[in-house]
C-alpha positions as semicolon CSV with decimal commas, in nm:
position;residue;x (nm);y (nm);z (nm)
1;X;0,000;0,000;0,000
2;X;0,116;0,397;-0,027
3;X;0,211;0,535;0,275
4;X;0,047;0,840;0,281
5;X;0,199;1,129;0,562
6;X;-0,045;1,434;0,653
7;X;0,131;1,666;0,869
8;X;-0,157;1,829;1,082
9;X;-0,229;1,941;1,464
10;X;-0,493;1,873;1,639
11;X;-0,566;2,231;1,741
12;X;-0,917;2,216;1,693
13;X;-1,108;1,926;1,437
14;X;-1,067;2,054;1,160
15;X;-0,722;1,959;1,037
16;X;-0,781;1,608;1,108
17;X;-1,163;1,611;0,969
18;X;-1,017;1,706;0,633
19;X;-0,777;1,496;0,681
20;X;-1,020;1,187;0,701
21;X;-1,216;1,356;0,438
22;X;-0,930;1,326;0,137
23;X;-0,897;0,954;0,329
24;X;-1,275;0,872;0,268
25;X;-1,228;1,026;-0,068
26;X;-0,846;0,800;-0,148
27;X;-1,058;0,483;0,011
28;X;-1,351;0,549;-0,214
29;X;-1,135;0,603;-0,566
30;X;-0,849;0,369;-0,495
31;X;-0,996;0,089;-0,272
32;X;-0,692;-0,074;-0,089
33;X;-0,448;0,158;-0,234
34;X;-0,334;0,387;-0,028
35;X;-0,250;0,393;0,397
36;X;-0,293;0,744;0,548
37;X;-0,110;0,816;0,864
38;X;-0,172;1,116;1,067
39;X;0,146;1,324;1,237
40;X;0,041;1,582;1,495
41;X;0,352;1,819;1,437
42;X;0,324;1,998;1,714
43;X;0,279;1,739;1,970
44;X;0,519;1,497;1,799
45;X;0,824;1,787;1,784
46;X;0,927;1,766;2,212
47;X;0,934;2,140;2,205
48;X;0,783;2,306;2,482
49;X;0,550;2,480;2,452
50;X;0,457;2,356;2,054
51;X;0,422;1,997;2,200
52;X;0,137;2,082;2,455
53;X;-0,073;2,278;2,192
54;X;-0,350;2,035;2,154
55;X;-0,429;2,153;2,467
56;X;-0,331;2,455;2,503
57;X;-0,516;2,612;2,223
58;X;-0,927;2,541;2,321
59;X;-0,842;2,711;2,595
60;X;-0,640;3,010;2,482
61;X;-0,959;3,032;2,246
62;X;-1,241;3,036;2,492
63;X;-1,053;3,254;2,733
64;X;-0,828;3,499;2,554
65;X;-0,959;3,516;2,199
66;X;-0,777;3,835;2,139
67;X;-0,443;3,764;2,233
68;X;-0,482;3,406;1,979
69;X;-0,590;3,679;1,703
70;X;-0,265;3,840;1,761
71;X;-0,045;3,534;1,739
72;X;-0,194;3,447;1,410
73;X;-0,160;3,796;1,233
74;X;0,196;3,854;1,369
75;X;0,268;3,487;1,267
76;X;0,132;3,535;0,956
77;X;0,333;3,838;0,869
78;X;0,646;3,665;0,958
79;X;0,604;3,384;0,747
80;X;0,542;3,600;0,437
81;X;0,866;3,667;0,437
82;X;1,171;3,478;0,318
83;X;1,370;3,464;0,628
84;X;1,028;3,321;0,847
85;X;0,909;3,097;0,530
86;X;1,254;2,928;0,476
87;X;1,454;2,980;0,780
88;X;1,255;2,959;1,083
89;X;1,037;2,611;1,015
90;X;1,402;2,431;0,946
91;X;1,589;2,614;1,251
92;X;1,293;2,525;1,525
93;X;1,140;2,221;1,381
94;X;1,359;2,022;1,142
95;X;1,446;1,747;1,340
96;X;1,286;1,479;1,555
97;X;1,041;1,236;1,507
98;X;0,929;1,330;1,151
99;X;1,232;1,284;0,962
100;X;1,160;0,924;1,070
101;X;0,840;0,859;0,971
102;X;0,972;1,021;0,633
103;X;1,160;0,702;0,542
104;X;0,850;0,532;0,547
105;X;0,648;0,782;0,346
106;X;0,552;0,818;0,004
107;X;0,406;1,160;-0,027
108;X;0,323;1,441;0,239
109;X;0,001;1,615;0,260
110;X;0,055;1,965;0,457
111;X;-0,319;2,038;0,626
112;X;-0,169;2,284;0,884
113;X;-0,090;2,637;0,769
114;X;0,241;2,626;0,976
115;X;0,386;2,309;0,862
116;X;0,447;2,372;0,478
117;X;0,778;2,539;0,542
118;X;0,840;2,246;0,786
119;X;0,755;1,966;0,549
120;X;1,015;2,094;0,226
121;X;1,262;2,164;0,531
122;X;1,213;1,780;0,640
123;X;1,221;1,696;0,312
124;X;1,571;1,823;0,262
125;X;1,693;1,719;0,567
126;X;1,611;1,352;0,480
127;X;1,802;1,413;0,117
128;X;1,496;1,282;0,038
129;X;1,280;1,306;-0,287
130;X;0,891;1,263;-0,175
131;X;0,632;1,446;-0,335
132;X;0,481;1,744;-0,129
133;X;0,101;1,874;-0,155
134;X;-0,024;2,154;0,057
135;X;-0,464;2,083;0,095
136;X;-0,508;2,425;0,246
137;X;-0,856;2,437;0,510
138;X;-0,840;2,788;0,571
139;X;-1,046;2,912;0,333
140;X;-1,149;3,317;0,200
141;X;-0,759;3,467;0,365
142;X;-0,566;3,207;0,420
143;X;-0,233;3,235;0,641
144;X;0,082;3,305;0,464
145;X;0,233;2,979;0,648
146;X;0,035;2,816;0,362
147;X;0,225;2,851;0,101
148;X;0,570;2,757;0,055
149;X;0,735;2,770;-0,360
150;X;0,872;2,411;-0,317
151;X;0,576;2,185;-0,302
152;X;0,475;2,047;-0,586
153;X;0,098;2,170;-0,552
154;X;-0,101;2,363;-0,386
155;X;-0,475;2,313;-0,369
156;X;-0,655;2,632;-0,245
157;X;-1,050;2,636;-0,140
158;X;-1,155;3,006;-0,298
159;X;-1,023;3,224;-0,585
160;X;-0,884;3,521;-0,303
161;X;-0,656;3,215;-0,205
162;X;-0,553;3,158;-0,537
163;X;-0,449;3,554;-0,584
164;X;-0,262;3,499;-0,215
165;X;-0,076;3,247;-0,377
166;X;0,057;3,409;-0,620
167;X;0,140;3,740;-0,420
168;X;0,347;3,519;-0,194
169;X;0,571;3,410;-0,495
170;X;0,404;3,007;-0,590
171;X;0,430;2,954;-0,972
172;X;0,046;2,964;-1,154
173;X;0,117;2,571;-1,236
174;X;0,132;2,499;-0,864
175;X;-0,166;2,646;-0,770
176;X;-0,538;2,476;-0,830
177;X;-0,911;2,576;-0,692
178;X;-1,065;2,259;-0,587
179;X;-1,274;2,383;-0,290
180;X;-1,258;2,319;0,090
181;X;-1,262;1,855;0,159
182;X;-1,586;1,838;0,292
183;X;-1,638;1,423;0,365
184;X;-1,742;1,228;0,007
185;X;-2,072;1,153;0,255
186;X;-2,204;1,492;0,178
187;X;-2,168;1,539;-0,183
188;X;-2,291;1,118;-0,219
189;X;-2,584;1,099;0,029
190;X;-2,871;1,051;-0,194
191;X;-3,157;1,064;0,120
192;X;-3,481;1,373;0,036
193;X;-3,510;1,628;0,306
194;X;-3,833;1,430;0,428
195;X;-3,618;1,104;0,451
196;X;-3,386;1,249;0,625
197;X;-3,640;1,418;0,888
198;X;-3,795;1,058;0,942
199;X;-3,454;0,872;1,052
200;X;-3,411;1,184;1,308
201;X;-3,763;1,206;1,433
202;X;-3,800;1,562;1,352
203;X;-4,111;1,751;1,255
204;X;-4,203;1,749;0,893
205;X;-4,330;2,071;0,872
206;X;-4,149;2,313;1,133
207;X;-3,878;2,502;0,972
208;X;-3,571;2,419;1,100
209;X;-3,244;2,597;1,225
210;X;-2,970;2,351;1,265
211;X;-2,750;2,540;1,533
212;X;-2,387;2,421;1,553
213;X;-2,056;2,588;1,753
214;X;-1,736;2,315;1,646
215;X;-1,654;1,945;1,769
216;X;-1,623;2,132;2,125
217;X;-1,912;2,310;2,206
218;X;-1,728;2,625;2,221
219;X;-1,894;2,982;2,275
220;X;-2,211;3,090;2,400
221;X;-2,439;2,803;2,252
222;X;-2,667;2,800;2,547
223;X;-2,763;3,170;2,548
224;X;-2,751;3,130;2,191
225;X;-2,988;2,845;2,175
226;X;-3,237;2,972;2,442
227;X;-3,291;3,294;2,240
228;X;-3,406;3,126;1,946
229;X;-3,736;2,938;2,131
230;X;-4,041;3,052;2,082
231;X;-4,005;3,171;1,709
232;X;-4,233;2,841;1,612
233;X;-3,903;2,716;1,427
234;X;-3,765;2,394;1,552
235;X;-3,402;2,342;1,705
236;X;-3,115;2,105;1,631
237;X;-2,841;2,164;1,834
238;X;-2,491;1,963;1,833
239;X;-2,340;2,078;2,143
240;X;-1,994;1,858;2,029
241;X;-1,820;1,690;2,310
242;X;-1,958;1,954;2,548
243;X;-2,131;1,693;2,760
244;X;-2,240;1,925;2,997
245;X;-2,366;2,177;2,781
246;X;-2,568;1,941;2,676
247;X;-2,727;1,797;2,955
248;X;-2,839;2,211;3,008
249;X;-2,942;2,202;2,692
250;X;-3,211;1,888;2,734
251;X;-3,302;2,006;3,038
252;X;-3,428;2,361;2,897
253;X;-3,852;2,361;2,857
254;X;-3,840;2,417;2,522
255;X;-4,124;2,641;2,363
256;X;-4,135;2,491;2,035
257;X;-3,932;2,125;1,940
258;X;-3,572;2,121;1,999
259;X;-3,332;1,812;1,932
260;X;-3,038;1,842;2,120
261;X;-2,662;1,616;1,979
262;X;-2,372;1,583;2,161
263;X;-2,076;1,456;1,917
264;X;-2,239;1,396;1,560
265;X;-2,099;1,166;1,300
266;X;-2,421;1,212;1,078
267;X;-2,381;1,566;1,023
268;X;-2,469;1,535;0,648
269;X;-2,796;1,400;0,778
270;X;-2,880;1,685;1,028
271;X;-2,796;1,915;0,744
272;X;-3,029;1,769;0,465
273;X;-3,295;1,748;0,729
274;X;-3,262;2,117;0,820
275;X;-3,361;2,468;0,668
276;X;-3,076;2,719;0,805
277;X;-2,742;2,682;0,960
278;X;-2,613;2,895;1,260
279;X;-2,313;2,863;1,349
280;X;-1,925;2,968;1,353
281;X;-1,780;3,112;1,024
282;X;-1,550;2,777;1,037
283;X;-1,451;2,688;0,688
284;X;-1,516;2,272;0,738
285;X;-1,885;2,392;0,818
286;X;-1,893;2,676;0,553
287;X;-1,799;2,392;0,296
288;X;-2,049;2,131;0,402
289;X;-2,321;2,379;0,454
290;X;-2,241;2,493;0,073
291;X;-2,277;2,166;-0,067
292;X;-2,610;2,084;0,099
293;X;-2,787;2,433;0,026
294;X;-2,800;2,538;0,346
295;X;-2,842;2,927;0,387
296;X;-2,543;3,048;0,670
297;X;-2,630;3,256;0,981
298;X;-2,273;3,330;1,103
299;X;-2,191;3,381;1,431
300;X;-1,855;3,450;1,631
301;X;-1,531;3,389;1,484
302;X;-1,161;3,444;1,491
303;X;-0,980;3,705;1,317
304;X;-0,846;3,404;1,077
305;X;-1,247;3,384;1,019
306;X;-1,354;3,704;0,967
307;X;-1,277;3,641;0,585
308;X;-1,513;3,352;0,532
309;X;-1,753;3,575;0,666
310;X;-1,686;3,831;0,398
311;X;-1,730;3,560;0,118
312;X;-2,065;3,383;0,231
313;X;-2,206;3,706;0,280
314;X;-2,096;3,867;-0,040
315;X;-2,231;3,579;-0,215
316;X;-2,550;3,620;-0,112
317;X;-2,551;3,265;0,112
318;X;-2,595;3,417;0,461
319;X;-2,601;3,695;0,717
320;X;-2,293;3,751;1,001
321;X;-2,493;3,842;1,331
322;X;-2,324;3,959;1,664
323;X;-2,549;3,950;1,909
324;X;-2,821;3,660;1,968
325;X;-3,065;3,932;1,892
326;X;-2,928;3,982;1,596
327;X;-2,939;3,615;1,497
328;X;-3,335;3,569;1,579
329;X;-3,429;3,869;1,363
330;X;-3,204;3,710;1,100
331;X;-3,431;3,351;1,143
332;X;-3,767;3,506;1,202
333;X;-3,717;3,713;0,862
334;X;-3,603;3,398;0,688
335;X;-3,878;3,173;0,834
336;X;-4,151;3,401;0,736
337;X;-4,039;3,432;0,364
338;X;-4,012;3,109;0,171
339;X;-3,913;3,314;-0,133
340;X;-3,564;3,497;0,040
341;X;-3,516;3,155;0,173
342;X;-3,495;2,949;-0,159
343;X;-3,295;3,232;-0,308
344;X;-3,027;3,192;0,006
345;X;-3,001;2,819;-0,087
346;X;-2,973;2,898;-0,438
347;X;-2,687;3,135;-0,396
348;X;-2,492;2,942;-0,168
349;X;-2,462;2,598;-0,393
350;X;-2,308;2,847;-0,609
351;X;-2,018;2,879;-0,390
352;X;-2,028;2,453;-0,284
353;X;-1,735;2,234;-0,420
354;X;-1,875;1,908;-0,338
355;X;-1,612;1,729;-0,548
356;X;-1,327;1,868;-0,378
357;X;-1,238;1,592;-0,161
358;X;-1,226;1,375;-0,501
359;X;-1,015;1,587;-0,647
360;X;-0,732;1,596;-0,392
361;X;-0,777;1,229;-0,352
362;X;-0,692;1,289;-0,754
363;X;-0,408;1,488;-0,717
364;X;-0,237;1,246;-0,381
365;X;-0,265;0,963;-0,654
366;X;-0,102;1,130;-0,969
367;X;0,179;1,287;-0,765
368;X;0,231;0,943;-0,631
369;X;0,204;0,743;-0,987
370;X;0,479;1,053;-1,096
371;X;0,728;0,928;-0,841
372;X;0,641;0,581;-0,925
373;X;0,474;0,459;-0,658
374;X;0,114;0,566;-0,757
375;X;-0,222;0,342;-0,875
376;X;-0,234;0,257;-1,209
């Protein structure tokens, strides 16, 4: 089998969910081809403090948002330039753990925007020739850390990431728009809105706001939530791994019917069944959302986020609201008009790439049949 290497953190899901994505998406195209191995960078480097980051960064997050926005704009400044794109990822990070799992490689997938500098630095460390692809999941602005001129490609999720790409020095033949790797699940799950509200026990007729804040129920979902009753729309709300949150949650005497998840693996299934999506301006979400025509209420997000915002709203696909106030006059006005509704969903499958996991899984395989190790 091909040893596939995707160099990723687990700072939040969604590295690893994309990475599983492009693995569904390798799995589904090349049955039995191809072994995907997952290397947390950070954790796997020994360097204190880049080692206990998994940790470190939900709560840096949920308790000093502003100094985390700071990191990643100074961050991203310094790697724009030579000296932090080149330099810095082989002086700090170079050796260790990776250059072994190298040997055993054969390609790289970058899905972290700090580890593309890393990964050609590894790469020439080893003496080593292994094909390099950068997948990146930011999405409207992405981070400069991104994009390195030695991979051999470098699949972006929006156009604005193609033009960073190109101010930051990548030849045009590098770069490729594929979209963000939602799961295959998504784009393949042939089930009718009304099929999909009969497996979940939901009501048929309610419109429905599916209500989501990230695999750990950060933010203020319960205030959130609570605001929302009484509208005569029904709830779903995936409170992640938030356990307590949602045992609030269930016990709250809902108004009108509210479901209440804890950590979903059927999310393609919550989304079919539902009507709107509120929720973080996250791109995994953004990208699902997209491909099942679900208009976007945005809520929250990091200064790394503020971008997606900017390009669901500009494309007609949703509305960014601050306040919870802000987000129940946003509903009630979409609830009460069928017609602004459908033309929400209409504009945002215009911005869905629901083949974009299948096309990386494309690209893994003919940069692996190039080095001659690839599927026929």
């Amino acid at each position: 089998m091909i040893r596939i290497g995707f160099l990723m953190s687990d700072t939040g899901g969604g590295h690893r969910a994309a990475g599983k994505a492009i693995e569904a998406a390798l799995h589904h195209l090349y049955p039995n081809a191809f072994q995907c191995e997952y290397f947390d960078v950070f954790r796997r480097c020994g360097l204190p403090p880049f080692c206990w980051a998994p940790e470190i960064y939900p709560w840096w997050v949920a308790h000093h948002q502003p100094s985390y926005d700071f990191f990643v704009s100074q961050t991203d400044r310094l790697l724009a330039t030579r000296l932090g794109r080149r330099g810095l990822p082989s002086w700090v990070l170079r050796k260790g753990p990776c250059l072994k799992a190298l040997a055993n490689w054969q390609a790289m997938v970058v899905l972290h925007a700090g580890f593309s500098g890393y990964a050609v630095a590894v790469r020439r460390a080893a003496q080593r020739e292994i094909p390099l692809l950068t997948v990146i999941t930011d999405m409207a602005s992405p981070h400069s850390g991104w994009f390195h001129p030695d991979v051999e490609r470098c699949l972006v999720p929006t156009p604005s990431a193609i033009e960073r790409g190109l101010k930051l020095g990548l030849a045009p033949d590098k770069l490729r728009l594929v979209g963000h790797p939602a799961h295959p699940k998504f784009a393949l799950l042939t089930q009718t809105k009304a099929e999909a509200r009969d497996e979940l026990g939901w009501d048929h007729d309610l419109p429905t706001a599916l209500v989501v804040s990230g695999a750990e129920g950060m933010g203020a979902m319960e205030a959130l939530a609570r605001s929302l009753d009484g509208l005569g729309a029904q709830l779903a709300i995936v409170a992640g791994r938030n356990e307590a949150l949602a045992a609030r949650l269930r016990a709250v005497p809902w108004q009108n019917p509210a479901h209440v998840y804890g950590f979903v693996t059927n999310m393609e299934i919550l989304m079919r069944a539902a009507d709107v999506l509120i929720g973080k301006p996250g791109p995994g979400v953004i990208a699902e959302a997209a491909i099942m025509g679900l208009p976007m209420i945005l809520i929250g997000g990091m200064v790394n986020e503020l971008a997606n915002v900017r390009f669901v709203t500009e494309a007609g696909a949703g509305v960014y609201a601050k306040r919870p106030e802000e987000v129940r006059a946003a509903l009630a006005g979409w609830i009460s008009s069928p017609d602004e509704l459908a033309r929400r969903r209409e504009a945002t499958q215009k911005i869905a790439y629901p083949n974009a996991s299948l096309e990386i899984a494309h690209e893994i395989a003919a940069l692996a049949r190039a080095a001659g190790t690839g599927p026929a």
